[in-house]
NUPA-528986 format. One record per residue (C-alpha): x, y, z; residue number from 1; chain. Coordinates in steps of 0.05 Angstrom, whole numbers. Layout:
<pabas>
{paba {X; Y; Z}; NUM; A};
...
</pabas>
This chain:
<pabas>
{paba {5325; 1828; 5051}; 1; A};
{paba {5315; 1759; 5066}; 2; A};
{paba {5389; 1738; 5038}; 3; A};
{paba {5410; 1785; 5090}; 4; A};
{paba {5371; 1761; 5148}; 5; A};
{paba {5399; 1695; 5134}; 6; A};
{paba {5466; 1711; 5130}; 7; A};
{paba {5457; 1752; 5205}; 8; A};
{paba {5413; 1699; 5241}; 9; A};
{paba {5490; 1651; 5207}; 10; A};
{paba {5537; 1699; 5238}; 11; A};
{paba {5500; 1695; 5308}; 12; A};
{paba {5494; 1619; 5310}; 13; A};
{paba {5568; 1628; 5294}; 14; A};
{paba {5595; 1680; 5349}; 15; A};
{paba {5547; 1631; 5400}; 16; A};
{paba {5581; 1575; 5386}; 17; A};
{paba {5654; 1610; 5388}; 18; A};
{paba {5641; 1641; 5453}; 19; A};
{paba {5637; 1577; 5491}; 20; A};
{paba {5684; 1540; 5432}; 21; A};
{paba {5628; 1486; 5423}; 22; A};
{paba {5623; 1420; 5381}; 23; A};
{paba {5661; 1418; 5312}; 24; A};
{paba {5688; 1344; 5327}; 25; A};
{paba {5736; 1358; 5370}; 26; A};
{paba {5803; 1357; 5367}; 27; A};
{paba {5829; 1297; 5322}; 28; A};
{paba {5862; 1236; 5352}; 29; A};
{paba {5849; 1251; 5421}; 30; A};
{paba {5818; 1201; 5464}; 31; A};
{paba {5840; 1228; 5531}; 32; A};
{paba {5847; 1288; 5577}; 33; A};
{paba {5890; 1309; 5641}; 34; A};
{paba {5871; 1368; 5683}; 35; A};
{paba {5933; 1377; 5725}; 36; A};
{paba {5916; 1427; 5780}; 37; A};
{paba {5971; 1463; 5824}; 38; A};
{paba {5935; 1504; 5883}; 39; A};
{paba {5965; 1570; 5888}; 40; A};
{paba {6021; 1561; 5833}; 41; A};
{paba {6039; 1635; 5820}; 42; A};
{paba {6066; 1661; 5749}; 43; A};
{paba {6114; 1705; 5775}; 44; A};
{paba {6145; 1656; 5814}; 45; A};
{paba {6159; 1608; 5752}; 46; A};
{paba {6224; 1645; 5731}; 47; A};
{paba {6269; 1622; 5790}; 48; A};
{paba {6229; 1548; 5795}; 49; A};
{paba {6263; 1478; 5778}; 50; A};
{paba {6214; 1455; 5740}; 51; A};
{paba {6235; 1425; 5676}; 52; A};
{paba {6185; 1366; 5666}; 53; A};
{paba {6136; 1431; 5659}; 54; A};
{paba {6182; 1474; 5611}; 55; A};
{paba {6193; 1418; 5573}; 56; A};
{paba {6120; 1418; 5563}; 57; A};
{paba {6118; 1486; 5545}; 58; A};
{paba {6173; 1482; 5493}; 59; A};
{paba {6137; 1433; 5461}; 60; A};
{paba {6060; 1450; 5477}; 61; A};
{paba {6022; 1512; 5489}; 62; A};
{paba {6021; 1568; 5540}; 63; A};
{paba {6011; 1639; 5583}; 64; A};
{paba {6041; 1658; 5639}; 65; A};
{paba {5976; 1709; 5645}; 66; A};
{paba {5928; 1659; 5652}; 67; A};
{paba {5882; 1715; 5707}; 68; A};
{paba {5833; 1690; 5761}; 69; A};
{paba {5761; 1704; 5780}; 70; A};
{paba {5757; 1755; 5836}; 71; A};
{paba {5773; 1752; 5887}; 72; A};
{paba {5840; 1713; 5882}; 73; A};
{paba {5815; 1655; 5917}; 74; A};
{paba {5811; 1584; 5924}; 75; A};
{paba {5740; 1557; 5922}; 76; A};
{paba {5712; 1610; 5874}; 77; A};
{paba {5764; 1595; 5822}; 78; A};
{paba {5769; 1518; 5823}; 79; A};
{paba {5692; 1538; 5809}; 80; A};
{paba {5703; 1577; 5758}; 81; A};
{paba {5740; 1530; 5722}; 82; A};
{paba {5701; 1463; 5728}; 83; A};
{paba {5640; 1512; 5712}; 84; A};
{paba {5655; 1557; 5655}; 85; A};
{paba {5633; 1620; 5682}; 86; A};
{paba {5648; 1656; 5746}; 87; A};
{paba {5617; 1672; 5812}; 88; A};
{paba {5556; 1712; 5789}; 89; A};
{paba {5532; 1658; 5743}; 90; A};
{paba {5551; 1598; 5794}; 91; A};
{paba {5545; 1632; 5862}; 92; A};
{paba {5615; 1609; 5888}; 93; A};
{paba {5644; 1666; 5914}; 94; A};
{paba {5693; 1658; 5976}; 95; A};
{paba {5756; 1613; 5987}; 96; A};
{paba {5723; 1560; 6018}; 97; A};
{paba {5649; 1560; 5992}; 98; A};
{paba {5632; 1484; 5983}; 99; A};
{paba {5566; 1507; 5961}; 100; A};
{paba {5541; 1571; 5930}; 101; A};
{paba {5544; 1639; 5977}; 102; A};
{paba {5485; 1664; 5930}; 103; A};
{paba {5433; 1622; 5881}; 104; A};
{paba {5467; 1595; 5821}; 105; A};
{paba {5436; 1625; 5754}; 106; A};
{paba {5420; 1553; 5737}; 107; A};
{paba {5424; 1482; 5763}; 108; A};
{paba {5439; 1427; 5724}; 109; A};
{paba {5417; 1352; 5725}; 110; A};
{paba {5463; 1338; 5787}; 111; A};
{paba {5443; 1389; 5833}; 112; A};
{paba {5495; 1443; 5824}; 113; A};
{paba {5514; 1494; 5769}; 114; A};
{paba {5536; 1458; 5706}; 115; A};
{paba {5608; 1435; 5709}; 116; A};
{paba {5651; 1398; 5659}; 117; A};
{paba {5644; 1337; 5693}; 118; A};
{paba {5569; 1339; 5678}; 119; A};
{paba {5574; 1366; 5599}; 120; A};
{paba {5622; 1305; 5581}; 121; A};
{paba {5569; 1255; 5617}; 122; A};
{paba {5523; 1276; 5572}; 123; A};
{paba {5564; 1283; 5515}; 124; A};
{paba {5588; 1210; 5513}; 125; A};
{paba {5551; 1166; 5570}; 126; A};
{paba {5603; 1117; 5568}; 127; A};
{paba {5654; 1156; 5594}; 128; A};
{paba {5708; 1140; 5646}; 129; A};
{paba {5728; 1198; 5694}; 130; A};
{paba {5763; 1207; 5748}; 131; A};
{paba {5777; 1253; 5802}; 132; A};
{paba {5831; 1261; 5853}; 133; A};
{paba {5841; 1317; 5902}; 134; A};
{paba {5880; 1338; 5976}; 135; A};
{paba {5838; 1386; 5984}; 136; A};
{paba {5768; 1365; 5998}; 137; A};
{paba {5731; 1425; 5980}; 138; A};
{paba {5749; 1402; 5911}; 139; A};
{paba {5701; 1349; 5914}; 140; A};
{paba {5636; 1394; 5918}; 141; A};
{paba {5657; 1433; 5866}; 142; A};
{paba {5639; 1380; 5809}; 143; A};
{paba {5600; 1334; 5792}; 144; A};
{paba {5615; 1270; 5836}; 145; A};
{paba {5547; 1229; 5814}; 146; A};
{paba {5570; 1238; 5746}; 147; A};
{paba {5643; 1211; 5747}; 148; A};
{paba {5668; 1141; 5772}; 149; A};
{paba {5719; 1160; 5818}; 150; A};
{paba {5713; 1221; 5869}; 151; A};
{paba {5767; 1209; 5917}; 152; A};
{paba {5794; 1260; 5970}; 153; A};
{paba {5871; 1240; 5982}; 154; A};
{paba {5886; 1284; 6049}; 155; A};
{paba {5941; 1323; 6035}; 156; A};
{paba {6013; 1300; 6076}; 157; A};
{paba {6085; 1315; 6084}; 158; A};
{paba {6105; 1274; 6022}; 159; A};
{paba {6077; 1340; 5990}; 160; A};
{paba {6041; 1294; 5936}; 161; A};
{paba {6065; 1223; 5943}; 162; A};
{paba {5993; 1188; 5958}; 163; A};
{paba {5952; 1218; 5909}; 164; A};
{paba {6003; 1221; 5856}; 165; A};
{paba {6007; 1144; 5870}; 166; A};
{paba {5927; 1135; 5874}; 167; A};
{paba {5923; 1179; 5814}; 168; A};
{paba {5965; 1133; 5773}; 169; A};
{paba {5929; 1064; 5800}; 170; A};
{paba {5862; 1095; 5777}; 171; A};
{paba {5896; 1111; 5703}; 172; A};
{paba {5922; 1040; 5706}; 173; A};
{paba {5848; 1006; 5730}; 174; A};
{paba {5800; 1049; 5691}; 175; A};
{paba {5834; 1078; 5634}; 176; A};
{paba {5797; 1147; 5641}; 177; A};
{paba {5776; 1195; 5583}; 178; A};
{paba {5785; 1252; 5632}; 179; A};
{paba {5808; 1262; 5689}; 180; A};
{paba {5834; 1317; 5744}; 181; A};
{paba {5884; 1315; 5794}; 182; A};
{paba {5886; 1373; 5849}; 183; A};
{paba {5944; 1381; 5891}; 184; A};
{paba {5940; 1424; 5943}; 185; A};
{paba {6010; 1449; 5947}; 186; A};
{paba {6045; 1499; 5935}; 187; A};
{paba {5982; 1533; 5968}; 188; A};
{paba {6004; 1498; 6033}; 189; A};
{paba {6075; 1527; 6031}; 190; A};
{paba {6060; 1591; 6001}; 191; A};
{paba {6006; 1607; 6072}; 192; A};
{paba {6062; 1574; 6108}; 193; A};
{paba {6125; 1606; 6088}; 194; A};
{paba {6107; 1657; 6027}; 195; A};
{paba {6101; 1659; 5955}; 196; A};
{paba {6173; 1652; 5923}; 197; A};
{paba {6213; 1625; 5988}; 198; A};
{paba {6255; 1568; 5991}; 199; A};
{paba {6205; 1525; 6016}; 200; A};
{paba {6165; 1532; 5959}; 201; A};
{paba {6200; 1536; 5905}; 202; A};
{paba {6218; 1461; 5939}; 203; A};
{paba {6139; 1447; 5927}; 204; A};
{paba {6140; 1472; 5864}; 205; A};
{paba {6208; 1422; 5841}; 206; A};
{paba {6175; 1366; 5872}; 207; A};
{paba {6110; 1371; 5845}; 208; A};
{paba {6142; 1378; 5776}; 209; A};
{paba {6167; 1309; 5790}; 210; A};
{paba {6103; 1280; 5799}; 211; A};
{paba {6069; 1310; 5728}; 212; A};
{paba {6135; 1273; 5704}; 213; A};
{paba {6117; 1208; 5742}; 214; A};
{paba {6035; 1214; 5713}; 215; A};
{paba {6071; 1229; 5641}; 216; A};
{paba {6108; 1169; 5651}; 217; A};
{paba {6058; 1124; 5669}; 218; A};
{paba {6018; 1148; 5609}; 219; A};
{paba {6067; 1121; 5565}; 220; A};
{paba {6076; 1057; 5610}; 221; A};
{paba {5989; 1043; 5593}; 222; A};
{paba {6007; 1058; 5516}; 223; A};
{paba {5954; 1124; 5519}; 224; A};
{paba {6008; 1173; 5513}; 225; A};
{paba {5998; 1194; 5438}; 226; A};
{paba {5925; 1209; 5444}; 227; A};
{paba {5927; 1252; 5515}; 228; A};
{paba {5919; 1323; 5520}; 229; A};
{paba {5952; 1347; 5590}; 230; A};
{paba {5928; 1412; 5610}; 231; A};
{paba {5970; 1447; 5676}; 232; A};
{paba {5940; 1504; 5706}; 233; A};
{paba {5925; 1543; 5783}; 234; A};
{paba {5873; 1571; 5822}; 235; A};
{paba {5908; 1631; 5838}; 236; A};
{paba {5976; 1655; 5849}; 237; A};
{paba {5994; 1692; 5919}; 238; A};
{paba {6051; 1744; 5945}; 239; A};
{paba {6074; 1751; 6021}; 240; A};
{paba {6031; 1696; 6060}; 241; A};
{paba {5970; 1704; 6026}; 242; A};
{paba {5923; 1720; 5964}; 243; A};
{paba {5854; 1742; 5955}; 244; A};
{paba {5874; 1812; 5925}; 245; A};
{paba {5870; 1847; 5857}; 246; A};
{paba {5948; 1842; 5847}; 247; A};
{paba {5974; 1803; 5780}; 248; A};
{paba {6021; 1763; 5831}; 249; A};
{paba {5959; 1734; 5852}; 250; A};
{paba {5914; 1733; 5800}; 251; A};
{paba {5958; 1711; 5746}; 252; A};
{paba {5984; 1634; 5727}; 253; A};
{paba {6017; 1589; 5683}; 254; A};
{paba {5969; 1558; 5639}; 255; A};
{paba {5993; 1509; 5596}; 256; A};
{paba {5968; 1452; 5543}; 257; A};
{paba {6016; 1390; 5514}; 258; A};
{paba {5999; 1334; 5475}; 259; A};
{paba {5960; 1315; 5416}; 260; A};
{paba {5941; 1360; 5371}; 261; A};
{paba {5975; 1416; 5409}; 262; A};
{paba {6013; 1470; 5375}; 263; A};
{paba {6088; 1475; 5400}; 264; A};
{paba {6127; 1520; 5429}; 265; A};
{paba {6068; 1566; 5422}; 266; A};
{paba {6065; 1623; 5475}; 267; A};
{paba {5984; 1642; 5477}; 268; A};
{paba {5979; 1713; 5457}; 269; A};
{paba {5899; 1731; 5469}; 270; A};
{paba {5875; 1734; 5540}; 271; A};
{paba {5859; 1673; 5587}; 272; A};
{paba {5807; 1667; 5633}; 273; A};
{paba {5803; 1613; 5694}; 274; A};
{paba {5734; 1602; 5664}; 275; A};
{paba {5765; 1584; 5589}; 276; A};
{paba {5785; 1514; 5614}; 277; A};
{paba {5725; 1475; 5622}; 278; A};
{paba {5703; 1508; 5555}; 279; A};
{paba {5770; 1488; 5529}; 280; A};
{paba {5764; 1414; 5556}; 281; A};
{paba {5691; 1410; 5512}; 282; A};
{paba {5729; 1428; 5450}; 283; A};
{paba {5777; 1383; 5461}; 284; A};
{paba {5726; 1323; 5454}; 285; A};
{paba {5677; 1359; 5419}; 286; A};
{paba {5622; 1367; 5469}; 287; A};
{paba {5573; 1423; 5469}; 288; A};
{paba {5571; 1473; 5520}; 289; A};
{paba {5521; 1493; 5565}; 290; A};
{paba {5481; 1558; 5549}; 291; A};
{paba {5503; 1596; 5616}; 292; A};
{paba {5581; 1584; 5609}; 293; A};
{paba {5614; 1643; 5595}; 294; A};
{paba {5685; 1618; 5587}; 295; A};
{paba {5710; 1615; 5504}; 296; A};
{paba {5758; 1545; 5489}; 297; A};
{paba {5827; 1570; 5472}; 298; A};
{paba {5821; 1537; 5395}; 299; A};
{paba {5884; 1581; 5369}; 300; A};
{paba {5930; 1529; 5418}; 301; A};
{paba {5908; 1470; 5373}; 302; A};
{paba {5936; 1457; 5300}; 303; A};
</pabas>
């Protein structure tokens, strides 16, 4: 009886730390990560985009095209749910622009809000470097800023990308971050402006490709490039004008993983969550998880 007590108080410790994909070292050899965030990128626009810095990262990393969102469809609520690991009835973020919670968060952590990656790997390794760009400032409530270095709102402009793509690179160059995120607010912009899948921004989506080319680039320029995970991912997708809905044109998008330690050419077969990123980021350096995240790391993308 007590051999099999044991062996079932093992096999819960086990499923609790799978279900957030908590500590085990982390993923060898990597000493930095990239959050690349694309407001509003769609999945089932991908098909017709000129994007091939990003399919180049796909043949050679890992990825899903059905990557879903929180409900609703929105922008806010999901940039939450992935900084937070769990969605809007754990951290109370529930509209498209809710810079603070519509309802009380299950929990708040040591910096005021619901816990958020930015907070788990500042108490996983308190000598961290992070940094955080973003157009859209929203962004900049949604984690952690007394917990980073850098928490810089880069208003968004006509160059579609130019100035924080720049800034972005300068604070790689200067600081030499461990992780780090970078929010661009287009194609969002062009998909209310002229609709999901038009000319206009499919444009977006080509030039934004060449700026995730440019922050590749400089990562090989600062000699970090063979220890960086880059992780690519959306908020939500859109159709017509607009988002919000239950559709799977707007709740569906590319997610996608490259870099070390990063299986290739490996299409993700089990279902991903927005929430499954900041859970994904801990595994990647091995930091625990907190106790109210609900999100699971996708561990089968990693050799």
């Amino acid at each position: 009886m007590k051999r099999i007590l044991t062996l079932f108080v093992t096999a819960l410790c086990a499923l609790a730390t799978t279900s957030c994909g908590s500590t085990d070292g982390g993923v060898r050899g990597v000493k930095h990560v990239i959050l690349i965030g694309l407001d509003g990128m769609a999945a089932h626009t991908f098909a017709q985009a000129d994007m091939p810095t990003l399919r180049s990262m796909m043949d050679q990393g890992a990825w899903t095209l059905r990557s879903r969102s929180i409900l609703p469809s929105s922008s806010a609520c999901n940039w939450a749910s992935m900084f937070m690991g769990a969605g809007p009835e754990m951290h109370g973020y529930n509209t498209w622009g809710s810079s603070k919670p519509d309802f009380p968060s299950i929990e708040i952590g040591p910096y005021g809000i619901f816990p958020a990656i930015t907070g788990v790997l500042r108490a996983h390794d308190p000598e961290m470097h992070m940094c955080v760009l973003y157009e859209w400032p929203t962004i900049g409530a949604l984690i952690e800023g007394e917990a980073v270095d850098v928490s810089k709102n880069v208003p968004f402009d006509d160059s579609h990308g130019e100035a924080i793509t720049s800034e972005f690179i300068n604070c790689l160059d200067s600081l030499r971050p461990e992780f780090s995120i970078i929010v661009y607010d287009s194609p969002d912009h062009d998909g209310h402006g002229s609709g999901w899948g038009t000319p206009q921004y499919m444009d977006a989506l080509h030039t934004l490709d060449g700026y995730i080319a440019r922050i590749i680039e400089a990562t090989k320029h600062l000699g970090i490039y063979d220890d960086t995970v880059f992780i690519v991912t959306a908020d939500h997708g859109g159709t017509g004008k607009g988002h919000g809905g239950t559709s799977m044109e707007e709740m569906q998008t590319p997610f996608v993983l490259f870099g070390r330690g990063v299986k290739q050419g490996y299409e993700i077969p089990s279902a991903v969550m927005r929430y499954d990123t900041a859970p994904t980021i801990a595994y990647i350096f091995g930091a625990e998880c907190p106790d109210v995240w609900r999100g699971k790391a996708v561990r089968e993308a990693f050799e």
